[in-house]
N, C-alpha and C positions, 0 to 999 in steps of 0.2 A: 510849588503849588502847580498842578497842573493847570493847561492852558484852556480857554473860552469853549472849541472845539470836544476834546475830552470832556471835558465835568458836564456841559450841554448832553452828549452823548450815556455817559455813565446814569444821572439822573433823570435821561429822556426828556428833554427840556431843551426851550430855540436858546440859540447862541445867544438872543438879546435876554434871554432872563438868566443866565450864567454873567454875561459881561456886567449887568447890572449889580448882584450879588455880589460879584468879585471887586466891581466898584465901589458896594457898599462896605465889605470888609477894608476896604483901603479907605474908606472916608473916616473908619471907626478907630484906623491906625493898627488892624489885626494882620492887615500885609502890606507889602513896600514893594512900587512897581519896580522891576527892573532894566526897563528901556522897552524901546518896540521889538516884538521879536522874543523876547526872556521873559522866563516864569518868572512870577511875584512870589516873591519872600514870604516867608510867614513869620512874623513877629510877635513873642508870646509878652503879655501885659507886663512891669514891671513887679517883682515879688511872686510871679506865679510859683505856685509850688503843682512839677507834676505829681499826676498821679501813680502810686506806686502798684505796679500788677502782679500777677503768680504766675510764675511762666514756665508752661511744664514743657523740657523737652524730651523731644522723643528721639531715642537713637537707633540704626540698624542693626545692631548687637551690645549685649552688656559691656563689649571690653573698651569699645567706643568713649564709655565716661572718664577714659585714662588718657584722653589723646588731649595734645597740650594746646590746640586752637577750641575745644571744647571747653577746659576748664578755664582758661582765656576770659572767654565769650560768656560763660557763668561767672567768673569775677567781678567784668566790668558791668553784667548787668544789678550784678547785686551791690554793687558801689556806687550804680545810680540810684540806686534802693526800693530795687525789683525783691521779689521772693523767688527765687529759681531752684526749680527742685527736676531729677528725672521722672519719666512716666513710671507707671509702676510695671510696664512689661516694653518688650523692645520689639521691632516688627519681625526681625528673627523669630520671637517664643512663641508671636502671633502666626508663625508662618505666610505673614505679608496679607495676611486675609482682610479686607476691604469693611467686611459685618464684626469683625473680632475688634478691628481697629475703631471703628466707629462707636461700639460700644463700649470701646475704654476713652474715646473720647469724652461721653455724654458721662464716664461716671468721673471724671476728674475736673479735680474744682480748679480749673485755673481761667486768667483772666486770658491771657494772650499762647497758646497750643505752640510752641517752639517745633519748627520744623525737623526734616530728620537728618539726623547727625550723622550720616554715611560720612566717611573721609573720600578723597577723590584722590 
């Protein structure tokens, strides 16, 4: 969990209404400090059941969906019991276009937009 500093910053808010908040989720037992100086834990309820998302990724060419850290990274999400599917076009077919991409954003139903699958 990020620290007093950060989340003050991110939610535009004083450090005393972060450290309060973050002391309230530790009074409630949702995180666990970890000394002075170290992030708090986040601890999820016992029996939670996550949420399961659609996860579309998008890769920089079709032949990308063959590569063995890609189909990896689609197993073990779909074993934590994700839906993971590829985008319907690749930023190759879109020619990298910024409007093309955005628009196959807004038309694809997923919950969590999987980054791009370039290999490095």
């Amino acid at each position: 969990m990020p620290g007093v500093p950060r989340l003050a910053a991110e939610f535009s808010v004083n450090c005393k209404t972060s450290e309060t908040t973050l002391q309230a989720l530790e009074n409630e037992g949702l995180l666990v400090g970890q000394g002075p100086g170290r992030r708090r834990k986040i601890v999820l309820p016992e029996g939670h059941t996550p949420l399961a998302l659609r996860v579309a990724m998008l890769c920089y060419e079709q032949s990308d969906q063959t590569q063995d850290y890609l189909i990896d990274s689609k197993n073990k999400l779909e074993a934590a019991g994700h839906t993971v599917f590829y985008a319907p076009s690749n930023l190759t077919e879109i020619k990298m276009d910024v409007q093309r991409l955005a628009r196959m954003v807004k038309k694809t139903e997923a919950d969590a937009p999987g980054g791009d699958c370039r290999h490095t």
